[in-house]
C-alpha positions in Angstrom: -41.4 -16.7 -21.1 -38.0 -17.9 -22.1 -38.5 -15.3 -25.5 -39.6 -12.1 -23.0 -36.5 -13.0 -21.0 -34.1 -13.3 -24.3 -35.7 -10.1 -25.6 -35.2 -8.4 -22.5 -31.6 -9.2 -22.2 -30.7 -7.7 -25.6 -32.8 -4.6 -24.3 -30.8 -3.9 -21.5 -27.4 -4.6 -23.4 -29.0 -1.4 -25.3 -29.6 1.0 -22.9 -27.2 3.1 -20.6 -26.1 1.8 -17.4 -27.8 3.9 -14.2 -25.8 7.1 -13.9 -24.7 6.9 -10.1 -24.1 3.0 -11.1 -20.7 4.1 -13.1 -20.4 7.0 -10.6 -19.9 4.9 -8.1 -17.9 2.3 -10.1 -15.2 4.8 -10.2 -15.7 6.0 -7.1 -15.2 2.4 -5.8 -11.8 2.4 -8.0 -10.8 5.4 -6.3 -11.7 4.6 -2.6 -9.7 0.9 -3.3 -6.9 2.6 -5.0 -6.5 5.5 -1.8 -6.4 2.6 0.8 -4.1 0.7 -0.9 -1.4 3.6 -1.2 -2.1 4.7 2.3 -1.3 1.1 3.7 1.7 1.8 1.2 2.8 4.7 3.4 2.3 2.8 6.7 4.1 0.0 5.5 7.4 1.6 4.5 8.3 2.5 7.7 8.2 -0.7 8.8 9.9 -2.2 6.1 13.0 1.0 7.0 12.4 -0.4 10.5 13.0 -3.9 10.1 16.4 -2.8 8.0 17.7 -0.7 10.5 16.9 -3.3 12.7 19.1 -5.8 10.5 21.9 -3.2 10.7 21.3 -3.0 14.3 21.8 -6.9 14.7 24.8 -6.3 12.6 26.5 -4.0 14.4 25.8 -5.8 17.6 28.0 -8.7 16.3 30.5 -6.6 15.3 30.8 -5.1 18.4 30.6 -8.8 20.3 32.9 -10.1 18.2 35.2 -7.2 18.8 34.8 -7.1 22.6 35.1 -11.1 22.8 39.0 -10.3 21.2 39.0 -7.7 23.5 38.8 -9.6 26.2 40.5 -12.5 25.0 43.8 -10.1 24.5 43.1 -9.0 28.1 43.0 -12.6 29.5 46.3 -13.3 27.4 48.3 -10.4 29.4 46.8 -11.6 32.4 48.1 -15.3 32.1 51.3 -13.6 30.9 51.5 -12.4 34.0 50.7 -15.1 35.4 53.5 -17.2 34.0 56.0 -14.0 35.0 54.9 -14.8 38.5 55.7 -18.0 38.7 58.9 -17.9 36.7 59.9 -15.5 39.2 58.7 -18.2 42.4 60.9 -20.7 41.0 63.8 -18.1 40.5 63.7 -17.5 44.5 62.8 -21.5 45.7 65.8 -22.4 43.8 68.2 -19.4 45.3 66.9 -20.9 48.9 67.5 -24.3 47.4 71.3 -23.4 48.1 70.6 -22.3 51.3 68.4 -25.1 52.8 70.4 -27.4 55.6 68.0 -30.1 55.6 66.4 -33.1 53.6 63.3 -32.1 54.3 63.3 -28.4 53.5 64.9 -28.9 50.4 61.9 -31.6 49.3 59.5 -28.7 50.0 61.0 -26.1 48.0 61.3 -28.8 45.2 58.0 -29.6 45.9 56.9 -26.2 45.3 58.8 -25.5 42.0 56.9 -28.3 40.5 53.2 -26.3 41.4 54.8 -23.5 40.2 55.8 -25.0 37.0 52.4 -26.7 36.9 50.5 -23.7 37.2 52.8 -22.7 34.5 52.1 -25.3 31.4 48.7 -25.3 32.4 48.7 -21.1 32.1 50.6 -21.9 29.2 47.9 -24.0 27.1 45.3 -21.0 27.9 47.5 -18.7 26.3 47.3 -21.3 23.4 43.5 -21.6 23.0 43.1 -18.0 23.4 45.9 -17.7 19.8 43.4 -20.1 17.9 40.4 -18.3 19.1 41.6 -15.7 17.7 42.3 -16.9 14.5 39.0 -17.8 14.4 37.8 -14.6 16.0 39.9 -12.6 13.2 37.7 -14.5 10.3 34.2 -14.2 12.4 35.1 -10.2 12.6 35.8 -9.9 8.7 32.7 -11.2 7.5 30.5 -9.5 10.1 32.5 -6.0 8.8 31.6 -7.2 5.7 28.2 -7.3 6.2 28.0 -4.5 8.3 29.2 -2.6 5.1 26.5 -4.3 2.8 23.8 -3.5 5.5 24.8 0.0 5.8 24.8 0.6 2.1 21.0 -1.3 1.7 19.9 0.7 4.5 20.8 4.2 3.0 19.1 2.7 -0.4 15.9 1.5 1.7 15.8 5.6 3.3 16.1 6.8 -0.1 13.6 4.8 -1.5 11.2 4.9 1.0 11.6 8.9 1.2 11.3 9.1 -2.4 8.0 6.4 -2.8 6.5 8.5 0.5 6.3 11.7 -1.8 5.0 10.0 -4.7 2.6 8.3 -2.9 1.8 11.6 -1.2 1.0 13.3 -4.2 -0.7 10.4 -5.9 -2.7 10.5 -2.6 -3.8 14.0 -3.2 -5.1 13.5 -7.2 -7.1 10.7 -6.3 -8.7 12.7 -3.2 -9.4 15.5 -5.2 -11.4 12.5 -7.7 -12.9 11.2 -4.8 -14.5 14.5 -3.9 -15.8 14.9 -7.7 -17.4 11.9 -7.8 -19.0 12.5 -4.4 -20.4 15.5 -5.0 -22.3 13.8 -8.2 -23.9 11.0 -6.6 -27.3 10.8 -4.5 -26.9 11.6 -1.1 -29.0 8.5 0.3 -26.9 5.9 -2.4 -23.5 7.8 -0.8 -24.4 6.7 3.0 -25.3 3.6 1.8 -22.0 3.2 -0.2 -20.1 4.5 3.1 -21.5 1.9 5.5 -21.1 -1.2 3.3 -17.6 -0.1 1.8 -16.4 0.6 5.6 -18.0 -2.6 6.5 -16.6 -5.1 3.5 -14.2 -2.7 1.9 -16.0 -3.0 -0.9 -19.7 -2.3 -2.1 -20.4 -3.0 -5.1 -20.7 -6.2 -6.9 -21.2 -7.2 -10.5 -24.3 -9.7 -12.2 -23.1 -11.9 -14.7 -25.2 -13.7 -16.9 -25.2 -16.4 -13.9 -27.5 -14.5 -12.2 -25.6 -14.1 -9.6 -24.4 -11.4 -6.8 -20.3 -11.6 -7.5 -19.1 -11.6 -4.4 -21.5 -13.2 -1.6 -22.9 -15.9 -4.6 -26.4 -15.6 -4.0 -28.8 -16.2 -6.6 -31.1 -13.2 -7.8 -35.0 -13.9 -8.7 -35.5 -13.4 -11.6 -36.8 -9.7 -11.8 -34.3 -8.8 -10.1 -32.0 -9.8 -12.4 -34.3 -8.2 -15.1 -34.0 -5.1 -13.0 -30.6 -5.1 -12.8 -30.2 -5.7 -16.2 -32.3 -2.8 -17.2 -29.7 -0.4 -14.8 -32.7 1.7 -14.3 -32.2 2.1 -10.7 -30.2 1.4 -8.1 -30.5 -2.2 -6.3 -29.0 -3.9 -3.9 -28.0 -7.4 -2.6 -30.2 -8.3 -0.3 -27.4 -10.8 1.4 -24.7 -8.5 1.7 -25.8 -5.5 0.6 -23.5 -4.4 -1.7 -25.2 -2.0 -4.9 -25.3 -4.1 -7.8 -24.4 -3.6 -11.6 -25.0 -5.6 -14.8 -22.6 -6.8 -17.0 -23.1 -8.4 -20.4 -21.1 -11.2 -21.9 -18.3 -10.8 -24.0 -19.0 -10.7 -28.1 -18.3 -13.7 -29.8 -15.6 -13.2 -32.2 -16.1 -13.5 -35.4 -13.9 -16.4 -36.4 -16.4 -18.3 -33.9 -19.7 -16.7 -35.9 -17.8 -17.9 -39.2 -17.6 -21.6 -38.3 -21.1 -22.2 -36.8 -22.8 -20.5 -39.8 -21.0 -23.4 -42.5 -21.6 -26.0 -39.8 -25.7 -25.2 -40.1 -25.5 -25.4 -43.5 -23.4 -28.7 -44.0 -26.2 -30.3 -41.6 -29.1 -29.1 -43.8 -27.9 -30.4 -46.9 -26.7 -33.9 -45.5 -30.4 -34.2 -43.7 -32.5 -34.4 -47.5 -29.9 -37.5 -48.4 -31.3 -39.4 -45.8 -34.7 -39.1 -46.7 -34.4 -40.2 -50.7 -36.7 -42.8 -51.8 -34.3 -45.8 -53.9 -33.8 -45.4 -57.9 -34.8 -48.2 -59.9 -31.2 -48.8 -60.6 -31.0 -49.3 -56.8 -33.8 -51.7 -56.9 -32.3 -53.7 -60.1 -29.3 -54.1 -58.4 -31.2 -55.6 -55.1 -33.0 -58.1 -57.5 
């Protein structure tokens, strides 16, 4: 049995693989190659997307940044202002200082110099933490221009690129359509639904036998005609786990360097084996005695 199967095997090494079998190998290839450059397409727009979006976010902080100063500049007139006011309060409660004719109204108008003055430092130390802020404001604004600049620049690249991969992947598209429809038109009709149904079910469907015996892909083992059948590529067989239209391929060929160090190794044991089997000389004997 284990001779038929050896015999067998270096049979179907021999003879040509099923015709639809390498049909639908390369139609496989073509039909894995088209989805991958369509979700190609689909994806650069997102990837422009998520770039404009980053200049987007960019700009945004520009324009915070610049309507923060903005309205820290505004806030500075204001208190300003402000302070003008109250300068110009204690102008007048000092001028009817001069005038007052008692104690007591004098005590007020002192009284309310010192608000007014008040009012003033503390209008005073705003003004001061808006100045730092905008010190700080000034650096924020520089680096977010900065950026802006960089951002604007990547995204015209990103466009560009994205235009330019869009019309090679366009007409990339079309050649391997036009394959597509060449190998179709080649292949059983019956082997082409069932092709459809598994590839739109697994996205792929084929799957190769190895000398494991093995479906590829869902790991189930064959029995062991099947195999033999699948070997011979004679017809067209499927798993019957998932489905998917099987194909044989044979192992690698041994190089020769490997061929050229078993063959000296056979020979090295073959003339050691004889040694071990020679009967003692007399002068072995003589020597014993």
């Amino acid at each position: 049995m284990q001779v038929f199967r050896v015999l067998e095997s270096k049979q179907a090494r021999s003879r040509p693989m099923h015709s639809d079998i390498q049909k639908l190998i390369d139609l496989q290839e073509v039909d894995s190659r088209i989805a991958a450059v369509k979700a190609e397409i689909a994806a650069l727009p997102a990837e422009v997307r998520a770039i404009e979006a980053k200049l987007a976010g960019t700009k945004a902080r520009v324009e915070t940044i610049q309507a923060a100063m903005k309205a820290d500049e505004n806030a500075r007139r204001k208190h300003e202002s402000d302070i003008q006011d109250q300068q110009q309060k204690i102008s007048k409660y000092r001028d009817q200082s001069l005038a007052v004719k008692t104690n007591q109204e004098y005590k007020a108008l002192l009284s309310e110099i010192e608000q007014a003055e008040a009012a003033i430092r503390k209008l005073e130390d705003k003004i001061l933490e808006i100045m730092v802020a905008a010190d700080t404001r000034k650096e924020e604004l520089k680096q977010a221009e900065a950026a802006l600049k960089a951002d604007t620049v990547a995204n015209e690249k990103e466009k560009e690129h994205a235009r330019q991969q869009t019309a090679e992947d366009e007409k990339a598209l079309a050649e391997l359509d036009s394959r597509r429809k060449e190998l179709r038109v080649q292949i059983d009709d019956d082997t082409l639904r069932h092709y459809d149904r598994v590839f739109k079910l697994r996205h792929s469907a084929l799957s190769a036998v190895h000398e494991d015996q093995m479906c590829s892909v869902c790991r189930v083992i064959l029995r062991p005609q099947v195999f033999q059948d699948v070997m011979r590529g004679e017809e067209t067989l499927t798993c019957d786990s998932c489905q998917r239209i099987m194909y044989y391929v044979p192992p690698p060929p041994k190089p020769p360097e490997a061929e050229a160090e078993a063959k000296p190794k056979r020979k090295a044991k073959a003339a050691v084996e004889p040694l071990e089997e020679e009967e003692p000389t007399q002068l072995d004997e003589a020597a014993a005695q």
